[in-house]
N, C-alpha and C positions, 0 to 999 in steps of 0.2 A: 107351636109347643115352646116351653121355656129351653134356657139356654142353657142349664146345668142337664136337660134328660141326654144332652150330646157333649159334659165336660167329663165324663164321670171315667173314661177311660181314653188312651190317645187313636185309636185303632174305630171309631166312629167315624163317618165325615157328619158336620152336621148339614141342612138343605143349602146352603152356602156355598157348602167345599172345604170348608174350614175346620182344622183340626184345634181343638179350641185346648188342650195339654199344649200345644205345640206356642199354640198367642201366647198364651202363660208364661212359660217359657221364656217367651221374647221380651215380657214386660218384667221378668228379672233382671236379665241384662241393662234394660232401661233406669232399673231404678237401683243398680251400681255407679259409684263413684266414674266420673268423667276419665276416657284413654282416648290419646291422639295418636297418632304413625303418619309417619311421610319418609317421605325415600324421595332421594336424586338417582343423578348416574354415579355417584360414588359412596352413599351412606342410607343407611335407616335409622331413625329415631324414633322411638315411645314416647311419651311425656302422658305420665298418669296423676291425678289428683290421690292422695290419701286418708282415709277415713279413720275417726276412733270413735268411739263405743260407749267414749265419754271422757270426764275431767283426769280422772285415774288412771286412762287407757293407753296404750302405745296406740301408734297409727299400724294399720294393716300394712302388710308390705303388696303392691300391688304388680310386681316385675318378677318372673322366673324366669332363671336361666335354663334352658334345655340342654343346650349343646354350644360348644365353642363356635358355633357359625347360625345357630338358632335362641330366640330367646320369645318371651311375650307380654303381653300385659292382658290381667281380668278386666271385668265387668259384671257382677251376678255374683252367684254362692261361690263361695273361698271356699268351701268343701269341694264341689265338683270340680273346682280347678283342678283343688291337688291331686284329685281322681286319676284327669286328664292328662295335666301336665307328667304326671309319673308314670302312663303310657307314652306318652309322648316318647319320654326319656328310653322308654324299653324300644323303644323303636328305633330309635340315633343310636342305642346300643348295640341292638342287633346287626343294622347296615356294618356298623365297623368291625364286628367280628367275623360277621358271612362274609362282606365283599372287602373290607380292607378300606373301606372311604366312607366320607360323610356323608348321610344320606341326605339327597335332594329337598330345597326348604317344599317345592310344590307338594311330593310324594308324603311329605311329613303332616302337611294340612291334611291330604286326601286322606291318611290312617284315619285320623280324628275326626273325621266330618261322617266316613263309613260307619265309625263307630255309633258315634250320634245319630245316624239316618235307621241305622238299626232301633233302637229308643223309641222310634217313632209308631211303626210299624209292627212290632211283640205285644202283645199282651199280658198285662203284669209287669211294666216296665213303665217309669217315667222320663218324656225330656233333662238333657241336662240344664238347670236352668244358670249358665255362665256362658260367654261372649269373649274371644279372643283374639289379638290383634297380633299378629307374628311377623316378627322378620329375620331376615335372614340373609346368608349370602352364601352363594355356588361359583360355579363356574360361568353362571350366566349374569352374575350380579349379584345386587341387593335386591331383595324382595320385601313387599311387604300386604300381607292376606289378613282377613276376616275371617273367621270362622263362628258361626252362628248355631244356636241346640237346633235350627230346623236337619242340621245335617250341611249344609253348603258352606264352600269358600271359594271366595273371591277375591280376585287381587287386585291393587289400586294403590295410584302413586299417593294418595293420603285419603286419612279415613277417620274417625271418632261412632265410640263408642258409648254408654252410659248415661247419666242423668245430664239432661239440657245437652245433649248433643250436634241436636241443630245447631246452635250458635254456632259451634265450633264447625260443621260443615258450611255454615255463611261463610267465615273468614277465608274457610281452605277453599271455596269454590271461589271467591274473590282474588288470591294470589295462586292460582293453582298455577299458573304459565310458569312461576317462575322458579317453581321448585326443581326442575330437572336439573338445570343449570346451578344452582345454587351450594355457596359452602358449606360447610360442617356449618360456622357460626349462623351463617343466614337460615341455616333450616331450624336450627336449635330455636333461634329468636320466631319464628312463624311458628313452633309447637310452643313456645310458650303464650304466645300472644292466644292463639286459638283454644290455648285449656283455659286462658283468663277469662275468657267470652262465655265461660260454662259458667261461673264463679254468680253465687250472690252477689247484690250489689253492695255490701257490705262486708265481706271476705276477701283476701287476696293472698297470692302468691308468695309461697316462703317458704324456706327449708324445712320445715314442720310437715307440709303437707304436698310439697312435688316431689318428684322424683322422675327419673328419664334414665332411658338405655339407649347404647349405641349400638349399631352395625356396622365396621369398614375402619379404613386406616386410620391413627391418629393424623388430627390438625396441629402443626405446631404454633399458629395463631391461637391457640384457645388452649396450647398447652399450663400453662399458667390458671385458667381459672376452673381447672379442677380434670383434666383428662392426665391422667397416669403416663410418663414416659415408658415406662414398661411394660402398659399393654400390646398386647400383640397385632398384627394385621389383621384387620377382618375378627377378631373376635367379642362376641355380645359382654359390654361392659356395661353395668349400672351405678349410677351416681344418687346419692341421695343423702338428706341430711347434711353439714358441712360444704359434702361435697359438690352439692350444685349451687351453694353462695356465690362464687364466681360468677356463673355462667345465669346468675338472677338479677346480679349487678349488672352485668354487663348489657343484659335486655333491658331491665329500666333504663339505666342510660342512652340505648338507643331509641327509647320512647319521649324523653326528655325528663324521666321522672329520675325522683332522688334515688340516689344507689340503696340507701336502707329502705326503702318501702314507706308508705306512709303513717306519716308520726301520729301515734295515738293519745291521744285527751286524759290527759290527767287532772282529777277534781282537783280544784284549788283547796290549799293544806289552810285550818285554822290557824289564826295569829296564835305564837307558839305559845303555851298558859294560859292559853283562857278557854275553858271549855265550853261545850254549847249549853244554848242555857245563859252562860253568866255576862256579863257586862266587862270590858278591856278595863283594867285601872287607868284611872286618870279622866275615864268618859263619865258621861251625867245620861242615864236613863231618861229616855222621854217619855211624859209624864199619860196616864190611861187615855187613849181617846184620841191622841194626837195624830196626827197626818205622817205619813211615814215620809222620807225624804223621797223628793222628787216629784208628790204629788200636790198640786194646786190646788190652794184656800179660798173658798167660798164664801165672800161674808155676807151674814144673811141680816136683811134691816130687824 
């Protein structure tokens, strides 16, 4: 049988097993802008690419902050985020009014994934189609989880999300040993190098279109190129625009590349008054027919 007689609601299986609302789904998140996460023993990092809509456009902001010790990055429909995210947020609210503390980053995915696993299963209900990368920090650390519209999260010391993903898990499964151990700066430069690896081969890296949150204490290494003395311990800060010029310099540099990013091609400007079309004063037009310079004269007997 064709494959739409089992896409038409999410609550069919098709002869598969496959719930084909739910693949849809999946292939939203796929075709959002690139989000990375990694986590040590002392920090978590986002690093998302930013999209516009066009020449005219702002860039989408692709980072919400939840809660002073929770934050995320999309991939998929910016509507369902904000859906999500603003549960999210009633949930870190509630924890602090019921019990007086911040609720656990684990307990906060599971809300959302419950939520999501519900979507699946109702009828008259669709998949969320958006993908979320969370982290966080408790009393057991920094964390950082996936959360996917199937309903699931999972946690992992690094992970990507969105369009060309893969590349970005070659890099991360490449240096994955050394992230535990690793600084603030060192982890910063391994999320940027692995959102590069997403990148066209003719696009790159710049405060137009990155953007990165933190999880965990300030560095005073990297205080200078763009971390706030006055954020606090452990709370979700994001950098973006201006603010991650520093910390873009500071990776190209450890790449060997130039601190501005590389220099773009500018046409060469006509000699100043002469416009195209006419002839420089003082030159002699060559005459119909002639051989343009530089090409070689045939004489024929």
């Amino acid at each position: 049988m064709f494959r739409n007689s089992y896409d038409s609601d999410n609550t069919t299986f098709s002869p598969q097993g496959k719930l084909f609302q739910v693949e849809y789904a999946l292939e939203a998140v796929k075709q959002g802008s690139a989000a990375i996460g990694l986590r040590s023993a002392t920090h978590a990092v986002l690093l998302t690419l930013k999209r516009s809509t066009g020449e005219l456009a702002t860039y989408q902001k692709k980072l919400i902050r939840i809660d002073d010790h929770v934050g995320v990055a999309i991939a998929g429909l910016t509507s369902d985020a904000r859906v999500l995210s603003n549960f999210m947020r009633q949930q870190a609210m509630r924890s602090r009014m019921t019990y007086g503390r911040a609720i656990p980053v684990a307990r906060i995915v599971q809300s959302i994934a419950d939520r999501a696993q519900t979507n699946t299963q109702e009828y008259g209900r669709r998949p969320y189609g958006v993908g979320f990368l969370v982290i966080g920090q408790d009393e057991t650390g920094p964390h950082l989880f996936e959360f996917s519209p199937a309903g699931t999260g999972f946690e992992y010391y690094a992970h990507s999300i969105g369009a060309r993903n893969q590349s970005a898990k070659t890099y991360l499964e490449k240096n994955f040993d050394s992230f535990e151990h690793a600084s603030l700066p060192e982890l910063i430069n391994h999320g940027l190098s692995a959102l590069h690896d997403t990148l066209q081969q003719d696009k790159h890296l710049s405060i137009a279109n990155t953007s990165m949150a933190i999880i965990g204490p300030s560095d005073s290494s990297i205080e200078d190129l763009g971390i706030s003395s006055a954020a606090q311990r452990g709370n979700f800060r994001v950098w973006e625009n201006e603010g991650v010029d520093g910390l873009l310099r500071a990776w190209r540099r450890s790449r060997g590349e130039p601190e501005d990013g590389p220099a773009e091609e500018t046409p060469v400007a006509a000699e100043e008054g002469v416009e195209a079309g006419q002839t420089a004063p003082g030159s002699e037009q060559a005459p119909a027919g002639a051989p343009a310079g530089g090409e070689d004269i045939t004489m024929e007997e």
